[in-house]
C-alpha positions as CSV (number, residue, x, y, z in Angstrom):
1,X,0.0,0.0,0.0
2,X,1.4,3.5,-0.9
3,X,1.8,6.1,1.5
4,X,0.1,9.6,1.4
5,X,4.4,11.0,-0.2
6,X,4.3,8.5,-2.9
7,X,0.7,9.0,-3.9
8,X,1.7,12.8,-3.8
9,X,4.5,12.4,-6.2
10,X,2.6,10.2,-8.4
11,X,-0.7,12.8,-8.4
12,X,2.2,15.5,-9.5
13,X,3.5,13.4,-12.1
14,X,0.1,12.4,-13.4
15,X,-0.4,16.6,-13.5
16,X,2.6,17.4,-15.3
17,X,1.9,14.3,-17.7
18,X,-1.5,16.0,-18.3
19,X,-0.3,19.1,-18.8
20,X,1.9,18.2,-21.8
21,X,-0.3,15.8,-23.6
22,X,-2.3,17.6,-26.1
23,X,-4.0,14.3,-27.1
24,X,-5.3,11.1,-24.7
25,X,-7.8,8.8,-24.2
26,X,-9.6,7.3,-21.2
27,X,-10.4,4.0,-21.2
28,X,-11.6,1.2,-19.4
29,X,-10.5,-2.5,-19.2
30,X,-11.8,-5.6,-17.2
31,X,-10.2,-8.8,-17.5
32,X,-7.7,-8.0,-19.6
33,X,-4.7,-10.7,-19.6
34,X,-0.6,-10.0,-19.0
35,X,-0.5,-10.8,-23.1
36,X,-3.2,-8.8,-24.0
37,X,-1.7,-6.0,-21.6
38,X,1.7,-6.3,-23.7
39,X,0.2,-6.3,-26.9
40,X,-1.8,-2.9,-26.4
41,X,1.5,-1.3,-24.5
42,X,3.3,-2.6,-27.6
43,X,0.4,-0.7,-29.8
44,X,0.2,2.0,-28.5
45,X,4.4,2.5,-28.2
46,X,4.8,1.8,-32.0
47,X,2.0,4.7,-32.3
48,X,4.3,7.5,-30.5
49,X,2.3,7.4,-27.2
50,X,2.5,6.1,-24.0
51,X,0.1,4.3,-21.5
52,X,-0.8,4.0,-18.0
53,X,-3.1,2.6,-15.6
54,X,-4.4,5.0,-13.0
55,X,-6.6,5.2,-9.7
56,X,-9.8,7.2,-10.4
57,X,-9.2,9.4,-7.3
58,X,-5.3,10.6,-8.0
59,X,-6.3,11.2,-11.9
60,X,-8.9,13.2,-10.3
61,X,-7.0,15.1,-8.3
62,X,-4.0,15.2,-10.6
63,X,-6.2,17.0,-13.5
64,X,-7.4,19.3,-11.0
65,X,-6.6,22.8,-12.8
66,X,-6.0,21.2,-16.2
67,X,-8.3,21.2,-19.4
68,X,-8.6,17.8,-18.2
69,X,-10.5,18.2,-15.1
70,X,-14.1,17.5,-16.2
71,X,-13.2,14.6,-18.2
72,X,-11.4,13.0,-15.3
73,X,-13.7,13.6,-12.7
74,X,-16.2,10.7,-11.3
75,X,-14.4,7.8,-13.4
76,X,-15.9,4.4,-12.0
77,X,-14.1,0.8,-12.5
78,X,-10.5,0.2,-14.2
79,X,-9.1,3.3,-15.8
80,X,-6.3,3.7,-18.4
81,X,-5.0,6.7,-19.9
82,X,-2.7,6.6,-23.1
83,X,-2.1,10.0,-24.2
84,X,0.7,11.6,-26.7
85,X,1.9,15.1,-27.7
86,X,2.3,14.6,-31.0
87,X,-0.3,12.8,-33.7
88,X,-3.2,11.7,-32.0
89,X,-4.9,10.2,-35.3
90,X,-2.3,7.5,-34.9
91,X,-3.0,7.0,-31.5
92,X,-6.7,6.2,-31.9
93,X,-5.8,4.1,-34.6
94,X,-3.9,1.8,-32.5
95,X,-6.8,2.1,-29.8
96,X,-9.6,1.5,-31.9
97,X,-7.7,-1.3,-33.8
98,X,-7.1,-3.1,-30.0
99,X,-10.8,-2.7,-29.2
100,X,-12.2,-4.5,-32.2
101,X,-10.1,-7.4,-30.8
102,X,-10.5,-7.1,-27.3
103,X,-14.2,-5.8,-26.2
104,X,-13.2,-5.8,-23.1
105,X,-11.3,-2.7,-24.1
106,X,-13.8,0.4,-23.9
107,X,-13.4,3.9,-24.1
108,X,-14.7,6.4,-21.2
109,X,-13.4,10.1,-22.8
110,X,-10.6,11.8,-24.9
111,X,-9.3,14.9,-25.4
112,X,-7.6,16.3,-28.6
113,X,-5.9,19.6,-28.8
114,X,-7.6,20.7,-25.2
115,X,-10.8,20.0,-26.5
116,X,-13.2,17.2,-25.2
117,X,-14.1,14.9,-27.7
118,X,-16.8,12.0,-27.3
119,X,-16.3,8.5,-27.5
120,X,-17.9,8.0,-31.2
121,X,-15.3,11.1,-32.0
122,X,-12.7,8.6,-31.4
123,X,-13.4,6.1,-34.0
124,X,-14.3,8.8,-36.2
125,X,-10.5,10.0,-35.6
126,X,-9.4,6.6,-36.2
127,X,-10.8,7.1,-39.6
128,X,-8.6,10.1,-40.7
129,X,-5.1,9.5,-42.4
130,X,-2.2,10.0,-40.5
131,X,-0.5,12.9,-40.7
132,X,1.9,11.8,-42.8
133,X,-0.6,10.3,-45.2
134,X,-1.7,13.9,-45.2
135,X,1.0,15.7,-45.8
136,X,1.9,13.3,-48.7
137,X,-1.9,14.5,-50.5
138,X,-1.2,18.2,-49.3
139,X,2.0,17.9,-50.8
140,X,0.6,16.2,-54.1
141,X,-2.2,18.8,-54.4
142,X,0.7,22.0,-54.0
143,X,2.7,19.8,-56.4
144,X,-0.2,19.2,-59.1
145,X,-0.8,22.4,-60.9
146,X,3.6,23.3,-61.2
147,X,3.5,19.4,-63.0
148,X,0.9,20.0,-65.4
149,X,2.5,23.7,-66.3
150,X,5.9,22.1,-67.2
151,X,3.9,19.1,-68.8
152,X,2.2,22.3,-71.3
153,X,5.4,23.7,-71.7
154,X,7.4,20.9,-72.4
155,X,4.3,20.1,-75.0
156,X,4.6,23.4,-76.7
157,X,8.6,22.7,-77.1
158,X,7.8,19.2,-78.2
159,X,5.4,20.1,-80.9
160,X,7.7,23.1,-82.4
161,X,10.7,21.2,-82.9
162,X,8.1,18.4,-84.6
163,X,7.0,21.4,-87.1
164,X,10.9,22.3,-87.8
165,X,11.5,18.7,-88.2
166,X,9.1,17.8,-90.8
167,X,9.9,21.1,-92.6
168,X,13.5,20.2,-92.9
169,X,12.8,16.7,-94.1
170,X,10.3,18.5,-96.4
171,X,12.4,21.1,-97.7
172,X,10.4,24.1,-96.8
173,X,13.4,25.9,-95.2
174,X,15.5,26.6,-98.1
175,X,15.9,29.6,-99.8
C-alpha cells in the first residue's frame, strides 16, 4: 500500500503528464490478460504514445486545474490513460484497432488539442489518415498544378521542334 508521499508524487507526475499531452484517451478494461496487456502497451508505443493505468481518485486530483478536469472527474471501474503530444490520429488508430479485438477494451473520454471529444469522436478519428498520409496528399495537391505547367510547356517545345522537323525533311526551309 502506498503512502500519502508517494501518492503525492505520483498525483504531481500524473499533472505534469496532463499538462503536456495535447491528445489522450480514457479508457476502461476488465479482464484483460498480461498478453493482451503487452500487446496494447506494444500498440500504443509503436504509435508514439504512452500508457498507464491509473486510480480514479489521484487522476482526479492530478487533473485538478487542467483542461482535463471534467473529463477526469467521477471515473468508476478500471481506468487507463494513453495520451501523446504529437499525432493523435495514430494514436486512436492503434486504440480502436485493440478494441475491435478485445471488447473488453472500452473507451470512457478523450481529449484532442484541449478540446473534449466523445467516444464516437474517437473512431471517427481513427478514420482520418495519419498525418503523414496527409501531408503526402497536401504535398501532391501544391505539387499538381507546377507538373501540369511544365507538362504544357514541355508540350509546346515538343510540338515546335516536330513542325521544324518535318519542314527540314520537307524542304520548306530553303531559300
Amino acid at each position: 500500500m502506498k503512502n500519502r508521499e508517494d501518492k503525492r508524487k505520483e498525483v504531481d507526475l500524473l499533472r505534469s503528464e496532463l499538462e503536456q499531452a495535447q491528445h489522450f484517451f480514457v479508457a476502461g478494461f476488465q479482464k484483460l490478460r498480461v498478453q493482451q496487456d503487452f500487446e496494447l502497451r506494444k500498440a500504443i508505443r509503436a504509435a508514439g504514445g504512452r500508457y498507464r493505468v491509473i486510480k480514479n481518485n489521484l487522476a482526479e486530483k492530478a487533473a485538478e486545474g487542467t483542461p482535463a478536469q471534467d473529463l477526469l472527474k467521477g471515473l468508476v471501474g478500471m481506468t487507463s490513460l494513453a495520451y501523446t503530444e504529437t499525432d493523435p490520429v495514430a494514436l486512436a488508430k492503434a486504440l480502436v484497432a485493440y478494441a475491435r479485438i478485445n471488447p473488453t477494451f472500452t473507451f470512457k473520454a478523450g481529449m484532442v488539442e484541449g478540446r473534449a471529444i466523445d467516444i464516437g469522436a474517437i473512431g471517427e478519428l481513427a478514420a482520418l489518415p495519419s498525418r503523414e498520409g496527409m501531408f503526402g496528399k497536401l504535398l501532391f495537391l501544391i505539387q499538381a498544378p507546377a507538373q501540369r505547367l511544365v507538362t504544357a510547356l514541355n508540350g509546346v517545345g515538343r510540338n515546335v521542334a516536330v513542325v521544324v522537323d518535318q519542314g527540314c525533311k520537307e524542304n520548306k526551309f530553303s531559300s
